[in-house]
PDB file of N, CA, C and O in Angstrom:
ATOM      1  N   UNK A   1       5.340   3.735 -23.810  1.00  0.00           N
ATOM      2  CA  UNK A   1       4.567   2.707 -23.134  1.00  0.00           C
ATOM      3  C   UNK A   1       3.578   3.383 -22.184  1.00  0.00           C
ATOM      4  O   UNK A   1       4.155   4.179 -21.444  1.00  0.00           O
ATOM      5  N   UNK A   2       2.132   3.292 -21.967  1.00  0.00           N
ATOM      6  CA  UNK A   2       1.227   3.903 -21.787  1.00  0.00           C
ATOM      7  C   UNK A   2       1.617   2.724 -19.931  1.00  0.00           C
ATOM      8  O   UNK A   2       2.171   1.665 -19.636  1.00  0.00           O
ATOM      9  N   UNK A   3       0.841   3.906 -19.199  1.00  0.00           N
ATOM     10  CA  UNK A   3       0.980   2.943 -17.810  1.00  0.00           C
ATOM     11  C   UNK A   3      -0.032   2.724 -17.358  1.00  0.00           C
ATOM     12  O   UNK A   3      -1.009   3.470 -17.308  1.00  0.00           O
ATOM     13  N   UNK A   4       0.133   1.246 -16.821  1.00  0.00           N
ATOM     14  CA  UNK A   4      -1.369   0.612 -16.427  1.00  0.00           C
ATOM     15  C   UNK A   4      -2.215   1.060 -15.107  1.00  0.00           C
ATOM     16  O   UNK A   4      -1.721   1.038 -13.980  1.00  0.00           O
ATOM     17  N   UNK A   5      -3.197   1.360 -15.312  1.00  0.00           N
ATOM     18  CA  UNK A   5      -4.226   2.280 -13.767  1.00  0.00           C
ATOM     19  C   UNK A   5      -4.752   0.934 -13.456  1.00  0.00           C
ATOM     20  O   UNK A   5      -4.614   0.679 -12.259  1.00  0.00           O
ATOM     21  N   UNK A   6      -5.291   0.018 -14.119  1.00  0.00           N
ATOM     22  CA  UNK A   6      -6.007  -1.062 -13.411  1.00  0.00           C
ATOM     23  C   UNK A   6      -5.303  -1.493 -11.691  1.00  0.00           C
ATOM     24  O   UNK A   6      -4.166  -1.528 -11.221  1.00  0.00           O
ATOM     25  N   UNK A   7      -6.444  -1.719 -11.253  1.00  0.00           N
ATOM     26  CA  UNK A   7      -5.967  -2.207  -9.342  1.00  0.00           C
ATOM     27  C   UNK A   7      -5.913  -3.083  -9.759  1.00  0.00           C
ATOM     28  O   UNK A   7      -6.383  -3.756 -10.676  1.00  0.00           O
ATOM     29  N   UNK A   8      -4.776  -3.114  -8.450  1.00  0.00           N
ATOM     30  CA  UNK A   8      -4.325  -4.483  -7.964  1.00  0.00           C
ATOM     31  C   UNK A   8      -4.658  -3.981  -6.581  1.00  0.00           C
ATOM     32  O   UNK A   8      -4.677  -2.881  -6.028  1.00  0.00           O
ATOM     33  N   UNK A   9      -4.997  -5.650  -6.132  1.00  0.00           N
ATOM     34  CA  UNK A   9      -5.480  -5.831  -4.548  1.00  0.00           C
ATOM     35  C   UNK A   9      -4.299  -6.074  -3.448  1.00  0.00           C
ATOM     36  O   UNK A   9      -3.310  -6.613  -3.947  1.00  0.00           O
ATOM     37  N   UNK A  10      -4.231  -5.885  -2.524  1.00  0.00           N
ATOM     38  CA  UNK A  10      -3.586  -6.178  -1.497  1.00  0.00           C
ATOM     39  C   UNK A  10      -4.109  -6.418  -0.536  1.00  0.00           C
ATOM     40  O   UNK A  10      -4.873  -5.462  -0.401  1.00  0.00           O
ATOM     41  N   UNK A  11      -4.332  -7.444   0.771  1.00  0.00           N
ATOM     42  CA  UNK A  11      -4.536  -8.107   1.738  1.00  0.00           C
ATOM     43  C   UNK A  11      -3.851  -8.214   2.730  1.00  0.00           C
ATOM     44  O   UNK A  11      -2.756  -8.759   2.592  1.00  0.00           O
ATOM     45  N   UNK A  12      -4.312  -7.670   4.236  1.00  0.00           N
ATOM     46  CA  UNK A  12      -3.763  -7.907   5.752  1.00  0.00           C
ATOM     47  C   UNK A  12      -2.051  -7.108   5.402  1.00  0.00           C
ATOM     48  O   UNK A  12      -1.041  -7.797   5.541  1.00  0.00           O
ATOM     49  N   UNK A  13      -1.955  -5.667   4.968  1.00  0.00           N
ATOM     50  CA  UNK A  13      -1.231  -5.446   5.330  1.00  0.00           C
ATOM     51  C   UNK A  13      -1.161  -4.506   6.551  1.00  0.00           C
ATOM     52  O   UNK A  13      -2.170  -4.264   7.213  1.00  0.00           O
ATOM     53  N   UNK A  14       0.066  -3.972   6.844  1.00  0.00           N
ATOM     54  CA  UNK A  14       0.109  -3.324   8.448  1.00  0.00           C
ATOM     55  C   UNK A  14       0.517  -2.010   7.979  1.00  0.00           C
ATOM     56  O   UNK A  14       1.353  -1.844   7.091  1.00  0.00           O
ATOM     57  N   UNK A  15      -0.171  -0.959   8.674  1.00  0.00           N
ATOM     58  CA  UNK A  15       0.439   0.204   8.312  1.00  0.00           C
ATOM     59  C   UNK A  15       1.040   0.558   9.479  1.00  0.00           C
ATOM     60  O   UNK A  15       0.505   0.665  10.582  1.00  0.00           O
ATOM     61  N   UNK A  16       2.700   0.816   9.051  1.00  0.00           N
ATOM     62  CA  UNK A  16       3.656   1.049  10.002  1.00  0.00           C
ATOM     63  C   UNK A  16       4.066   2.863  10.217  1.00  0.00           C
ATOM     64  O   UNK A  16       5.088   3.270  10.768  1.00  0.00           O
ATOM     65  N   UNK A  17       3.214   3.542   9.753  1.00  0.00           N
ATOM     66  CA  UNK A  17       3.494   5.180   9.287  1.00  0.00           C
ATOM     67  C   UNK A  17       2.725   5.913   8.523  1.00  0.00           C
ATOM     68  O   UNK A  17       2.447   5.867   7.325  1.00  0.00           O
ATOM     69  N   UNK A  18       2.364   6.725   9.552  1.00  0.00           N
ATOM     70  CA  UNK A  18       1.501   7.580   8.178  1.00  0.00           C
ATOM     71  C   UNK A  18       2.036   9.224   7.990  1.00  0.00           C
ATOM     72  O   UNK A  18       2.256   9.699   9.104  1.00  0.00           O
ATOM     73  N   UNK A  19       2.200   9.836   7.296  1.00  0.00           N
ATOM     74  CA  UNK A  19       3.149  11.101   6.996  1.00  0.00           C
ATOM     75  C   UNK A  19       1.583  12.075   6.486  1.00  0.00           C
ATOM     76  O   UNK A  19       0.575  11.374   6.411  1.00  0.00           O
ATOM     77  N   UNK A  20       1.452  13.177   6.249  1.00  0.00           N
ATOM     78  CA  UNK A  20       1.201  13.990   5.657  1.00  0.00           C
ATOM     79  C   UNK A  20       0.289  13.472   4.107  1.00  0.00           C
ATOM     80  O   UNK A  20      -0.941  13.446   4.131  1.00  0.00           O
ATOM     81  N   UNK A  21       0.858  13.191   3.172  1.00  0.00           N
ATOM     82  CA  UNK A  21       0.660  12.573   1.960  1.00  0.00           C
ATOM     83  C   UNK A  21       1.290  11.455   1.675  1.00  0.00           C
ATOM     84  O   UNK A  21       1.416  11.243   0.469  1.00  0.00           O
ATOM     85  N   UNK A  22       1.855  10.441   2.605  1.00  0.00           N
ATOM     86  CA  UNK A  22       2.376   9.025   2.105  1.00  0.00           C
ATOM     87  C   UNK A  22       2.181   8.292   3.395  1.00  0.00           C
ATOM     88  O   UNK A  22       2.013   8.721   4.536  1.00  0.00           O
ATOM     89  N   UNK A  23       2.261   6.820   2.816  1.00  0.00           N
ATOM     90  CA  UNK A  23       1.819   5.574   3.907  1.00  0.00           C
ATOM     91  C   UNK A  23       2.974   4.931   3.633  1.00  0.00           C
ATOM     92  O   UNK A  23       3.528   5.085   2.545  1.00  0.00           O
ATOM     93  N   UNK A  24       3.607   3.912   4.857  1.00  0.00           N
ATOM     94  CA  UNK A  24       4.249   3.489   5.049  1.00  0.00           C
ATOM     95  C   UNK A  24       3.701   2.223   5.304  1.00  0.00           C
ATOM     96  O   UNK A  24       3.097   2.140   6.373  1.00  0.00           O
ATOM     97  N   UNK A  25       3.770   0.811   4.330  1.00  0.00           N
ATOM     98  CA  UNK A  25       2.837  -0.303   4.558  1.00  0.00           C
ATOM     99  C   UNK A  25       3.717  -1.541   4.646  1.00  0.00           C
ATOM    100  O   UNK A  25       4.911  -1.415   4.372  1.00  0.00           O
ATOM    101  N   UNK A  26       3.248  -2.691   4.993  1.00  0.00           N
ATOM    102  CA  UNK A  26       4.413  -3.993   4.757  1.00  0.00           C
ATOM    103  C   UNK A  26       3.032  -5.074   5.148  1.00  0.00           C
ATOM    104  O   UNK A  26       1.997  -4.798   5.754  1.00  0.00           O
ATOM    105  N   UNK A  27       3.533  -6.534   4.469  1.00  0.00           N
ATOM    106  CA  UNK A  27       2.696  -7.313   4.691  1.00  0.00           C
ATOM    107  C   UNK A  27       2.626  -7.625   5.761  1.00  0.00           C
ATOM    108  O   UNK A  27       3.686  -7.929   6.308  1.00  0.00           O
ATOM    109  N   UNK A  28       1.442  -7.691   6.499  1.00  0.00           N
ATOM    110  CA  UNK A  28       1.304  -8.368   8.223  1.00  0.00           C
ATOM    111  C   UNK A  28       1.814  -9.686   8.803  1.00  0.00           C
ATOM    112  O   UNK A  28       1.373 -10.823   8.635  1.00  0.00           O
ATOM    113  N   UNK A  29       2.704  -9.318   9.423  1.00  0.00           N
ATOM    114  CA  UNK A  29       3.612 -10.890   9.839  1.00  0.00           C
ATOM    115  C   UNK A  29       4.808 -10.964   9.113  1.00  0.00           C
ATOM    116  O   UNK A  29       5.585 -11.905   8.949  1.00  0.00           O
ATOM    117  N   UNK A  30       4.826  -9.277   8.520  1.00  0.00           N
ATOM    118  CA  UNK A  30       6.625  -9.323   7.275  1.00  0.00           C
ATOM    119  C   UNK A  30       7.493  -8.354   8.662  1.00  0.00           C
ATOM    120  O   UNK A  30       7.096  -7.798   9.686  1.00  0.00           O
ATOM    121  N   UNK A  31       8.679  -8.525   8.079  1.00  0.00           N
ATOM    122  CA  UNK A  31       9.645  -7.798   8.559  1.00  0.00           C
ATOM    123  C   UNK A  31       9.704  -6.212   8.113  1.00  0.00           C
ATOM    124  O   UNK A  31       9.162  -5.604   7.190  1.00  0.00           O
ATOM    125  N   UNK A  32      10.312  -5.936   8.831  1.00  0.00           N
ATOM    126  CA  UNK A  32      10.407  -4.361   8.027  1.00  0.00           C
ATOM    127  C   UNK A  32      11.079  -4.410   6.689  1.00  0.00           C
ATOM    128  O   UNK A  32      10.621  -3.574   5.910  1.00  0.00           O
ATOM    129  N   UNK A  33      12.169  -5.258   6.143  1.00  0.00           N
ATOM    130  CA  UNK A  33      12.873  -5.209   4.740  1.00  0.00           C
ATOM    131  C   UNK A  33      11.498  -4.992   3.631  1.00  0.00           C
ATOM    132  O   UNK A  33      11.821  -4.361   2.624  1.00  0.00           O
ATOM    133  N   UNK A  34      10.146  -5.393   3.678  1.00  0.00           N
ATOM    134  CA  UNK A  34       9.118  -5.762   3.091  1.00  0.00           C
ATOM    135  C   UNK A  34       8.897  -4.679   3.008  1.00  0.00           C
ATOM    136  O   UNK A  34       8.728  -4.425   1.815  1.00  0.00           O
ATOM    137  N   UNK A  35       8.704  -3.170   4.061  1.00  0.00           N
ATOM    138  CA  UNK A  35       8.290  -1.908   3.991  1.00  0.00           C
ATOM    139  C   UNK A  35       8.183  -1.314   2.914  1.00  0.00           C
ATOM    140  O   UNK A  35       9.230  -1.323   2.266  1.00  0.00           O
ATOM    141  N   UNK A  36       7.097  -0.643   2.312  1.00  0.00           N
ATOM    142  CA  UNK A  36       7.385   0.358   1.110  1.00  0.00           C
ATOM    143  C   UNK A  36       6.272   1.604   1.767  1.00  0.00           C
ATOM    144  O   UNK A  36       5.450   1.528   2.680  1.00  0.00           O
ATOM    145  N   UNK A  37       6.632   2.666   0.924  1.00  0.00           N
ATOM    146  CA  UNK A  37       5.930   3.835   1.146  1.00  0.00           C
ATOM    147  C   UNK A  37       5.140   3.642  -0.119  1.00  0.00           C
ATOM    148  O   UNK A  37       5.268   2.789  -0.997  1.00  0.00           O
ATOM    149  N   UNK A  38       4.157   4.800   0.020  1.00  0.00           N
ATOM    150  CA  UNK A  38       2.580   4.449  -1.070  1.00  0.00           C
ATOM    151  C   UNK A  38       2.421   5.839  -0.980  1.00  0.00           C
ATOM    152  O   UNK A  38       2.548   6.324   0.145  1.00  0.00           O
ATOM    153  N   UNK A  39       2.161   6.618  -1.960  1.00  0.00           N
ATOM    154  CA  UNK A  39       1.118   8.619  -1.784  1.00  0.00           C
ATOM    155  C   UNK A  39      -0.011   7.828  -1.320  1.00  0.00           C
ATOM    156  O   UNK A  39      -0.468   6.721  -1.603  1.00  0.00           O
ATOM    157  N   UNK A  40      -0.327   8.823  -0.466  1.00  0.00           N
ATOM    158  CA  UNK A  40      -2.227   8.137   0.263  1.00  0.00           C
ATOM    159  C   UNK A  40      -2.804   8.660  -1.111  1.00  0.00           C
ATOM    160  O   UNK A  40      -3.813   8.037  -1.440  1.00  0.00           O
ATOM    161  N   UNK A  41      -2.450   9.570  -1.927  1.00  0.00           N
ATOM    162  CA  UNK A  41      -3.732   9.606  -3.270  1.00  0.00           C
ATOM    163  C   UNK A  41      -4.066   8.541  -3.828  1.00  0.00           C
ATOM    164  O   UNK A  41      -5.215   8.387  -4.242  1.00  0.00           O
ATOM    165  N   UNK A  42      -2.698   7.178  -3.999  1.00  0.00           N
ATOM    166  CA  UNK A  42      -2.923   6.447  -4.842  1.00  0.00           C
ATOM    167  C   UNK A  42      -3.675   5.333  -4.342  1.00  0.00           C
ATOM    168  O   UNK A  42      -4.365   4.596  -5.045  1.00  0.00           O
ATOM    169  N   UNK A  43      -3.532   5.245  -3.225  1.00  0.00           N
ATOM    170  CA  UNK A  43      -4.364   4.083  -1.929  1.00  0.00           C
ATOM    171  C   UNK A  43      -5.649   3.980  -2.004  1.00  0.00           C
ATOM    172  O   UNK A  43      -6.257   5.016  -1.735  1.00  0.00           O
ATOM    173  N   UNK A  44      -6.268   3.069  -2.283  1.00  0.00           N
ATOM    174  CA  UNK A  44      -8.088   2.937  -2.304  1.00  0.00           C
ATOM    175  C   UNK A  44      -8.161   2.083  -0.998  1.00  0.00           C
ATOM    176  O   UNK A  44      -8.206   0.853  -1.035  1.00  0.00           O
ATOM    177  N   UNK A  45      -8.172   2.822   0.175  1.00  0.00           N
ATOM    178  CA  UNK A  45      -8.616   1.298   1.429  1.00  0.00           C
ATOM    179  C   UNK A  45     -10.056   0.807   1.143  1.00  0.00           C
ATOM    180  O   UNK A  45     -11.088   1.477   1.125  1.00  0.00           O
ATOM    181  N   UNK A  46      -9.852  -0.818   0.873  1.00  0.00           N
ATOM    182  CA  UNK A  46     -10.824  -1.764   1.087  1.00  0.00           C
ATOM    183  C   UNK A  46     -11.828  -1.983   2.345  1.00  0.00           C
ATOM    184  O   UNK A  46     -13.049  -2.059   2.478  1.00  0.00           O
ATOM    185  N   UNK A  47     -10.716  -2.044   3.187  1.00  0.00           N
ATOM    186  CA  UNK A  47     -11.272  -2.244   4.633  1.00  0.00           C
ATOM    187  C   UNK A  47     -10.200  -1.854   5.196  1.00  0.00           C
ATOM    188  O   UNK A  47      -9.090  -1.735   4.678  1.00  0.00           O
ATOM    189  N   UNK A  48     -10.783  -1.468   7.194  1.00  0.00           N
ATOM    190  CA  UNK A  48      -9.960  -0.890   7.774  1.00  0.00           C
ATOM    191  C   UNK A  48      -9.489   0.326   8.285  1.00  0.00           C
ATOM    192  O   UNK A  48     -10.285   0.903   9.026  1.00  0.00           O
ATOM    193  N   UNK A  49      -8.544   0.803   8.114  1.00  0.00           N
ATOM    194  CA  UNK A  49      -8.551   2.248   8.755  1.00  0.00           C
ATOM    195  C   UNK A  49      -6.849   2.764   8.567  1.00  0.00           C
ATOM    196  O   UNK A  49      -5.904   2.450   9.290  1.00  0.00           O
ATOM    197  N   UNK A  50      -6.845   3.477   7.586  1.00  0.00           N
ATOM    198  CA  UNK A  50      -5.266   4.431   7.202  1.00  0.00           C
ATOM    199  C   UNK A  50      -4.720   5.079   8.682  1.00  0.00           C
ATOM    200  O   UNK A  50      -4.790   6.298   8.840  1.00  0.00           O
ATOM    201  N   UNK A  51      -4.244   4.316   9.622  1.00  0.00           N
ATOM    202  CA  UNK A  51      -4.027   4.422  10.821  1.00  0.00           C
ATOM    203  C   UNK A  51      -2.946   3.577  11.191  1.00  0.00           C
ATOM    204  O   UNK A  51      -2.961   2.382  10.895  1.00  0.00           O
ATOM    205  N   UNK A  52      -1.611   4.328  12.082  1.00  0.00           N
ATOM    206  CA  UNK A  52      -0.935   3.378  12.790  1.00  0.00           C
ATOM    207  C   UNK A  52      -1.208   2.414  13.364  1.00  0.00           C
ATOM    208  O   UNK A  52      -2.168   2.469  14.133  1.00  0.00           O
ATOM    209  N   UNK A  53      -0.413   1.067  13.197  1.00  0.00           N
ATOM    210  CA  UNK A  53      -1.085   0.333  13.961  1.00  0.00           C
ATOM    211  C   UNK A  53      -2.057  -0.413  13.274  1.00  0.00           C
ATOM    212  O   UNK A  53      -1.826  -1.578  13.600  1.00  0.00           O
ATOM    213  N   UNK A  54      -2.837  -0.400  12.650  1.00  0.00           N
ATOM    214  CA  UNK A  54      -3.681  -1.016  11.853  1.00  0.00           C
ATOM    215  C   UNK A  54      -3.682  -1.888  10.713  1.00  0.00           C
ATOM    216  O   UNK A  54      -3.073  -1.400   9.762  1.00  0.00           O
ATOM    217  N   UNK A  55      -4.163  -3.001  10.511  1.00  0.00           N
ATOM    218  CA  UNK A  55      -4.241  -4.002   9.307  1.00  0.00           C
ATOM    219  C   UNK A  55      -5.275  -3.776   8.119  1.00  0.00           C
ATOM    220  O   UNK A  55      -6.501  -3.890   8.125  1.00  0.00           O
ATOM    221  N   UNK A  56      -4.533  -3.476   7.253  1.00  0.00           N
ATOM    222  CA  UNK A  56      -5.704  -2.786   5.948  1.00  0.00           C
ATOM    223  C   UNK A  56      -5.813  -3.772   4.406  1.00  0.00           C
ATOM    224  O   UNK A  56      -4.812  -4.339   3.966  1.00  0.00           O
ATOM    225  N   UNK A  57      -6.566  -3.817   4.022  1.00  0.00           N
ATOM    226  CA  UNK A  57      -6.579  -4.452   2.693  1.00  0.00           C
ATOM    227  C   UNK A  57      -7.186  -2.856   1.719  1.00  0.00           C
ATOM    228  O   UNK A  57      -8.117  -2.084   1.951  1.00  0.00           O
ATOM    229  N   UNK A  58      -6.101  -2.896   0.564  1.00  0.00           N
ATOM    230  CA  UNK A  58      -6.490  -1.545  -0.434  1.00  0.00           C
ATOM    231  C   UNK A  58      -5.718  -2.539  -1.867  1.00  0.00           C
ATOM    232  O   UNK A  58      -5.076  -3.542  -2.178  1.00  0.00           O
ATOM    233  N   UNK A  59      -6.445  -1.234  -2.366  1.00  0.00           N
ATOM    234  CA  UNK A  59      -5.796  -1.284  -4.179  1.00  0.00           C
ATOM    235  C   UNK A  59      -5.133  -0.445  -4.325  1.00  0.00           C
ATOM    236  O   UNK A  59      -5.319   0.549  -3.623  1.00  0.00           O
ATOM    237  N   UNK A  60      -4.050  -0.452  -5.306  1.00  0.00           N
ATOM    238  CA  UNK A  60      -3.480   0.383  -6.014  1.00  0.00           C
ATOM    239  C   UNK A  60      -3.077   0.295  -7.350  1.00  0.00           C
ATOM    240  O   UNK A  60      -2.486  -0.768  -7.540  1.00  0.00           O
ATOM    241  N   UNK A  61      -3.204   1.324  -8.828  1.00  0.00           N
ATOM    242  CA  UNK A  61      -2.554   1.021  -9.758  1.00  0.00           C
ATOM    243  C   UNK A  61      -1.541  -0.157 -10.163  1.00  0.00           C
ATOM    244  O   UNK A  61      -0.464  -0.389  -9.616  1.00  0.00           O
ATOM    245  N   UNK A  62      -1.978  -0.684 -10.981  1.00  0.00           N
ATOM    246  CA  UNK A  62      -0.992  -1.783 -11.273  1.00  0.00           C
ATOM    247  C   UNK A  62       0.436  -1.150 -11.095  1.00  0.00           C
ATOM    248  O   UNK A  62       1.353  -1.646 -10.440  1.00  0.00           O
ATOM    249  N   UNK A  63       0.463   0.015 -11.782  1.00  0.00           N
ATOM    250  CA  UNK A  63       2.054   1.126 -12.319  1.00  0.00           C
ATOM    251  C   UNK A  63       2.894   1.141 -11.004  1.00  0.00           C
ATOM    252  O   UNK A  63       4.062   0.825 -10.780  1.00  0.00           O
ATOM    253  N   UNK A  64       1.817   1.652 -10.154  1.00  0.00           N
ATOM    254  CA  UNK A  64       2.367   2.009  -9.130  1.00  0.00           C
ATOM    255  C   UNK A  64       2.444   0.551  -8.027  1.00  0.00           C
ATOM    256  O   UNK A  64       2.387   1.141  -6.948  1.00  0.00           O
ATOM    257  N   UNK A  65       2.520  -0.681  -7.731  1.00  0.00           N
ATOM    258  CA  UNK A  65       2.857  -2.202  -7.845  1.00  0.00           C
ATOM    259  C   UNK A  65       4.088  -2.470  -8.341  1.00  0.00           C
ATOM    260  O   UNK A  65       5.029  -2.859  -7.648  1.00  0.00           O
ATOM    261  N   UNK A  66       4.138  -2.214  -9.923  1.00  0.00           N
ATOM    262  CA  UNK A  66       5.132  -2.312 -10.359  1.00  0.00           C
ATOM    263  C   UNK A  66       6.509  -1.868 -10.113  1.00  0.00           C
ATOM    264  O   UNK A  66       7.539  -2.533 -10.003  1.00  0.00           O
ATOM    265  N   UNK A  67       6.224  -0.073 -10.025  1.00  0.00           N
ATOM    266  CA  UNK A  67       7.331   0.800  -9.622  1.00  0.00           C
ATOM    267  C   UNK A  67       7.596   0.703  -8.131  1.00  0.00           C
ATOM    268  O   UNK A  67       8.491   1.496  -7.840  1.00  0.00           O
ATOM    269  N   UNK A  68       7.034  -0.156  -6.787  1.00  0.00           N
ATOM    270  CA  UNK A  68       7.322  -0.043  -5.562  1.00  0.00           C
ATOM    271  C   UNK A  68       8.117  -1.708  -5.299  1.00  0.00           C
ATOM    272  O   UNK A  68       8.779  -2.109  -4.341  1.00  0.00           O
ATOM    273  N   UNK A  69       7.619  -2.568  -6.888  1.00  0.00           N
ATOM    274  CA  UNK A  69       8.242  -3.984  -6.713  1.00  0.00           C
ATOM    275  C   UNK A  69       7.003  -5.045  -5.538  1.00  0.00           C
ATOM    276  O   UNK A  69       7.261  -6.110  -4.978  1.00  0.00           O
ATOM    277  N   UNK A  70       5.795  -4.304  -5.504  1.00  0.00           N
ATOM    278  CA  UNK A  70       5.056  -5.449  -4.946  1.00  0.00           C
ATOM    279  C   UNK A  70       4.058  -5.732  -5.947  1.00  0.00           C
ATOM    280  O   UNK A  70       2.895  -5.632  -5.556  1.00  0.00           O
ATOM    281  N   UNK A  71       4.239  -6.054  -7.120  1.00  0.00           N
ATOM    282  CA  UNK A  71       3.260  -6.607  -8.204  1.00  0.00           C
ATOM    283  C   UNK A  71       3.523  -8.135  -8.207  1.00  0.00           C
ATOM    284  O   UNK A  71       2.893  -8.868  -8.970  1.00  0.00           O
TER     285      UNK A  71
END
């Protein structure tokens, strides 16, 4: 099964962490259970700023949606 690259969008989430090579994101106004980590390679920010503290809208691979369970 070939894996899908097409984006998917995401909207007003919060970035709660940023590491080296991964983001730590959750929807804005979610709890932490919502938290997932993301590689910043795979992250396209829309708007905003890959910064603690901050509310971002990005894309990512459908695959990678799928495999984190926010598709």
């Amino acid at each position: 099964m070939a894996r899908n690259d097409d984006p998917v969008a995401f909207e007003n989430w919060y970035v709660v962490f940023v590491k080296d090579k991964s983001v730590l994101v959750k929807p804005d106004g979610e709890g932490d259970e919502k938290a997932v980590w993301l590689p910043i390679s795979q992250v396209d920010v829309q708007s905003g700023d890959l910064e603690k503290g901050k509310v971002i809208d990005f894309e990512i691979p459908e695959w990678l949606a799928q495999d984190r369970g926010i598709d």
